[in-house]
N, C-alpha and C positions, 0 to 999 in steps of 0.2 A: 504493500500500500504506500502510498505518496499522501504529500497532504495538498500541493499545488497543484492547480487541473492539470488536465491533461487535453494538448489539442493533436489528431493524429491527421496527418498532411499529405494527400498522395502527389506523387510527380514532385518532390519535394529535396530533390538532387541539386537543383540548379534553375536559377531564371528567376520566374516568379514564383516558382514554390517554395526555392532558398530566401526568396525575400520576405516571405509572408511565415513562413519558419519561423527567422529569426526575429522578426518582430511579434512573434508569441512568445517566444522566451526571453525578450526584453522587459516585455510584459507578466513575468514568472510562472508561465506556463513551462510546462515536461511535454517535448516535440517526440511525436512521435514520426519519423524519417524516413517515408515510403520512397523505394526506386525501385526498377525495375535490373534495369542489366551495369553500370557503370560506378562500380560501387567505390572508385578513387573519388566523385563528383559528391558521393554521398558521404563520403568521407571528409572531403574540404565542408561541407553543410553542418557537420557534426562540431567539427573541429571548429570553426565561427561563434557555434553557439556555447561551447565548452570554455572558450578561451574569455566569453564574456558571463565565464558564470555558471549558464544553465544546464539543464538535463537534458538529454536528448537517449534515444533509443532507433539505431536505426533497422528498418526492414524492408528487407527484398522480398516482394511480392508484385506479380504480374498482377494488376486488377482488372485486367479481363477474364482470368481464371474463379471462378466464386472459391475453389477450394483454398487458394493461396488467400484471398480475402479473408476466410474465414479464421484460417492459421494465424496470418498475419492482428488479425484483431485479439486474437483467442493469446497470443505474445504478449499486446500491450495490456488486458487485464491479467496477466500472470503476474507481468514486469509490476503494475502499477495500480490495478486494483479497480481503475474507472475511464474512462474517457467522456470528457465534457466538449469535444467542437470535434465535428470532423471537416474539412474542406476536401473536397474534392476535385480537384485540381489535375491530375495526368490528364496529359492528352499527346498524340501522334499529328502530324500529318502526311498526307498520300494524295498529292493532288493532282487531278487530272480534268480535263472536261469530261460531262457525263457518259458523254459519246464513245472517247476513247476508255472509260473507264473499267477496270477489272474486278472483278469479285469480292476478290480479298484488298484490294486497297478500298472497297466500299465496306468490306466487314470489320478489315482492322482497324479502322478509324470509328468506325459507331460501337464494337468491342469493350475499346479503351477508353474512349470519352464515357459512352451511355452506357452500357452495357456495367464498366468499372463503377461508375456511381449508383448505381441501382445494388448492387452486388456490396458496396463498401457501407452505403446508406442502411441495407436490410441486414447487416451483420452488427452495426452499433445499436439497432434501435432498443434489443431486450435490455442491456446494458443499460440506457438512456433511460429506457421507461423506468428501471428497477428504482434508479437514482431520482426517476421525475425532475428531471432535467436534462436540458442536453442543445447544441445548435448545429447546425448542418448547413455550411455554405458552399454553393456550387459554382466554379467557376466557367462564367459560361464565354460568350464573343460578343460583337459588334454585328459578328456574322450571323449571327443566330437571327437577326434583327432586317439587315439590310442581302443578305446573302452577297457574294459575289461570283466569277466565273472563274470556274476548275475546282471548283471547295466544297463539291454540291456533298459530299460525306461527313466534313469538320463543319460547317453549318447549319447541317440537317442535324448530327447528332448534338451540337449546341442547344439549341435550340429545343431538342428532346430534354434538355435539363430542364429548360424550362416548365417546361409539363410537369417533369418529376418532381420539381419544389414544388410545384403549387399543388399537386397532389398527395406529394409529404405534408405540409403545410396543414390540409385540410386533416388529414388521419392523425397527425400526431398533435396536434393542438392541444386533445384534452391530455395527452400525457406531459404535458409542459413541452415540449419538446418544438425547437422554432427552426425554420427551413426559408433560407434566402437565396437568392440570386447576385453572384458581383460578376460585373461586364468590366474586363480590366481595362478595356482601350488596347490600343495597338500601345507595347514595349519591343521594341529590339532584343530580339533571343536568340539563341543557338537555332532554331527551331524556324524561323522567317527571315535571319539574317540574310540567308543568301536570295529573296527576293525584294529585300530594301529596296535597293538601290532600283528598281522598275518601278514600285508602286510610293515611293516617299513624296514627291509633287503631288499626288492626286490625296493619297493619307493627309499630308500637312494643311491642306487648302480647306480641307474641313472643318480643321481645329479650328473655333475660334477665338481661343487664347495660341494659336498660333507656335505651338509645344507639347510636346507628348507628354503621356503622364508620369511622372515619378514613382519606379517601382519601392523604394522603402515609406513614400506616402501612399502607395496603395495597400503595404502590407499591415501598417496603420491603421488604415483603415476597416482592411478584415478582422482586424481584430476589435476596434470598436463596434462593428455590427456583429463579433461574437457575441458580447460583453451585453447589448441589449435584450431585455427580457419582455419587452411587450412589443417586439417585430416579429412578423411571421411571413412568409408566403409573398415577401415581396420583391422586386426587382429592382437594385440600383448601380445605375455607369458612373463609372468614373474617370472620365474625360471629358473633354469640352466639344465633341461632335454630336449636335444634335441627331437624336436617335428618331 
């Protein structure tokens, strides 16, 4: 048992899940340090959060697998006793236009996004209910919203978050338990870096503060909408592109 919540983070290696990590354990939460394969990446997330202090636990778990979800979870109450936020955060890309598009780069992207959150949400929730309490934030897109061309899988399955909160949201209510949405804006990631440089004029022109958003004030931010107790079921961006 631990006496500090506990928030467990998936795709939390690197980017914005390392951002949003560390600003829960800035905040004296015990990170729990979901990655999938690149476990030096999850190793630098650990090592950040340790050197300023905090606890951390990392675990490899594919969350497109329900079995690994469930081991993986079934760890941090060994480890710790409870889990109070899970964010939902992994995601891939595989993009292609519809047309050319293949099977499996349509399966592996709605796997890992939806498929992982549905799979990561339904393994915390006994735990959640037992405690009568608990928050669930999902991290969705811009895309989920405006869609664009060759993303029709990482949009669709965004956008399936959508749904999923707001129908967590309705079911777990009366167990205390709160279920959000954060739209993080376009960050520069390992993940899109190498289509900046095409899509940055058309991304920028939208802003109209004219700047991307800051990912340790986005990680801030998730954690202020953990920390709320009478939000539920709702959806907020955080960037300056009108949606």
């Amino acid at each position: 048992m631990i006496s500090s919540p506990v928030a467990l983070i998936t795709g939390a290696s690197k980017g914005l899940g390392r951002a949003i990590a560390r600003s829960f354990s800035r905040h004296g939460f015990a990170v729990g340090i979901n990655y999938h394969q690149n476990t030096n990446e999850a190793r630098e997330t650990a090592s950040l959060i340790h050197q300023a202090g905090g606890s951390s636990l990392l675990l490899k778990a594919d969350v497109s697998r329900s079995a690994d979800v469930q081991a993986m979870v079934k760890r941090v109450t060994e480890e710790w006793g409870r889990i109070d936020v899970l964010i939902n955060n992994a995601g891939i890309v595989r993009s292609r236009t519809i047309h050319n598009m293949k099977d499996d780069e349509w399966r592996d992207v709605m796997s890992v996004v939806l498929d992982g959150a549905f799979y990561c949400t339904r393994a915390v929730l006994p735990l959640m209910r037992a405690q009568k309490d608990g928050t669930i934030i999902n991290i969705s897109s811009y895309l989920a919203l405006r869609g664009a061309k060759g993303v029709a899988n990482y949009a669709a399955a965004k956008a399936g978050l959508i749904t999923l909160t707001k129908v967590t949201a309705l079911e777990e209510g009366p167990h205390n338990i709160r279920a959000n949405v954060v739209i993080p804006g376009f960050h520069v990631t390992d993940m899109n870096k190498d289509v900046w440089a095409k899509i940055e004029e058309d991304v920028m022109s939208d802003h109209l503060l004219g700047r991307l958003p800051d990912r340790d004030e986005l990680g801030g931010f998730v954690v202020s909408l953990a920390l709320l107790k009478s939000v539920t079921g709702q959806v907020f961006p955080f960037e300056s592109r009108l949606m």
